[in-house]
C-alpha positions in Angstrom: 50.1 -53.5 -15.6 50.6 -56.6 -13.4 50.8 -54.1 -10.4 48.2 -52.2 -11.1 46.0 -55.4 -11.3 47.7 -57.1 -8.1 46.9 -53.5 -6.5 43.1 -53.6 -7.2 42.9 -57.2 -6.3 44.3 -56.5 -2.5 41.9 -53.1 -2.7 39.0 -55.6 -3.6 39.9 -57.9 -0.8 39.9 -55.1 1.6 37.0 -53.6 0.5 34.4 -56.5 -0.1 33.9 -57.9 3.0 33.6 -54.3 4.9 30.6 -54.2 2.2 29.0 -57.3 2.8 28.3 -57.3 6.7 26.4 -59.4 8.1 23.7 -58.4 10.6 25.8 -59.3 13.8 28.4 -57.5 12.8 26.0 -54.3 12.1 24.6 -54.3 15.7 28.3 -54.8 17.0 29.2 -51.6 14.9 25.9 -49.8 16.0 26.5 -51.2 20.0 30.5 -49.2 19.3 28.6 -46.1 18.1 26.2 -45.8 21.0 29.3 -46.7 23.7 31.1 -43.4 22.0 27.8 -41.4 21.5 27.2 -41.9 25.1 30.5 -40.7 25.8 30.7 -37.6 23.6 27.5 -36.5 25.1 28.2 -37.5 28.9 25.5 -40.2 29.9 26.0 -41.0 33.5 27.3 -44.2 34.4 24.3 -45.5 36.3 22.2 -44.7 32.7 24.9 -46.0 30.2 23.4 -49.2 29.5 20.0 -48.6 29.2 21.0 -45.8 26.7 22.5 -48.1 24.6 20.2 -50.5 24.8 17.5 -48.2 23.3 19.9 -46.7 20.8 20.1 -50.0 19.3 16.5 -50.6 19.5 15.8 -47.2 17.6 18.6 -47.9 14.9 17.3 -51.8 14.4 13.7 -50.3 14.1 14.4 -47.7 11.7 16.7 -50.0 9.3 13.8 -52.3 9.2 11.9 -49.4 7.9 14.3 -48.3 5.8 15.1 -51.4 3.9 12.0 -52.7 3.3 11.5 -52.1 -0.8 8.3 -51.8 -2.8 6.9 -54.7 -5.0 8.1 -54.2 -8.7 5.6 -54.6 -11.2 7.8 -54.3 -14.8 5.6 -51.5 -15.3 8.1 -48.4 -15.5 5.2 -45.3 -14.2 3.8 -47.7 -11.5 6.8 -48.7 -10.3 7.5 -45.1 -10.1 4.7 -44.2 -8.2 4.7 -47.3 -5.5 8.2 -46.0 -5.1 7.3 -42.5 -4.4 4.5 -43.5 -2.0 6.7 -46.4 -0.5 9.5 -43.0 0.4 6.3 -40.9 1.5 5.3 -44.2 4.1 8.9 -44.7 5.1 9.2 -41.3 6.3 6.0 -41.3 8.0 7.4 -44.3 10.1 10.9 -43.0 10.6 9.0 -40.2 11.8 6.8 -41.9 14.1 10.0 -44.0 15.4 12.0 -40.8 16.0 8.8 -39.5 18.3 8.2 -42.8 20.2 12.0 -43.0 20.7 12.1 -39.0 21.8 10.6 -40.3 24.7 12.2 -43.4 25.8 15.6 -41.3 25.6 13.7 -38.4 27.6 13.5 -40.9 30.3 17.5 -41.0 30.8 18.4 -37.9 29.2 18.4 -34.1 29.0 17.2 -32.2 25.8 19.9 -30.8 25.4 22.0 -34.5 25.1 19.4 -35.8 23.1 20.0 -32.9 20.7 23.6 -33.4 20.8 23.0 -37.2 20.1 21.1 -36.2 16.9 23.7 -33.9 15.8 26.8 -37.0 16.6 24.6 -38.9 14.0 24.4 -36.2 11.6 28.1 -36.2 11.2 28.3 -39.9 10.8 26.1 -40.0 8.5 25.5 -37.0 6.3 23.2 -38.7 3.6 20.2 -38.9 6.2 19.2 -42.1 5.6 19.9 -44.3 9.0 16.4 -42.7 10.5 18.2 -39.7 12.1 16.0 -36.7 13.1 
């Protein structure tokens, strides 16, 4: 039993500050992920920072939108509702992010890269919910 408990403490110690990350250390994971994106999907040199420099724009931007929560009245069928509307106004902004930033990577990229881009994210993240397309 004493292992078993030793076991989960060193899991815990592992595991809790990988879950608690602080916003530097987001955009230092989100920076690695648009180095490799670019990459996998063959950004010329010359563009390389610029792309990067927007993909971390887009993500900041759409976590913004994504985190923000609705006010929580105690009232179990309005909180319901504001939380319903709060998803349908989210994904009108992660929407209108997705278009805005279509073009700033048009600028750099091909369609076809951009498309590959999209689907990069897809595998990284297959619950949808970093403002992917």
């Amino acid at each position: 039993m004493k292992k078993y408990l030793i076991l989960l403490a060193s899991l815990l110690g592992i595991l809790v500050p990988s879950l608690a990350q602080n916003p530097s250390q987001r955009m230092k994971m989100v920076h690695m992920a648009a180095v490799k994106i670019a990459e996998r999907i063959g950004v010329k040199e010359s563009v390389r920072d610029e792309f990067v420099r927007i993909y971390q724009d887009f993500k900041k931007e759409s976590a913004a939108v994504l985190s923000a929560k609705p006010a929580v009245t105690g009232d179990a069928e309005a909180d319901m509702e504001a939380k319903i509307l709060s998803d349908f106004e989210k994904s009108e902004k992660i929407l209108a992010l997705r278009k805005a930033y279509y073009k700033e990577f048009r600028k750099i990229l091909t369609p076809s890269q951009i498309q590959a881009m999209y689907n990069i994210e897809k595998e990284q993240n297959p619950r949808g919910r970093t403002g992917n397309p």
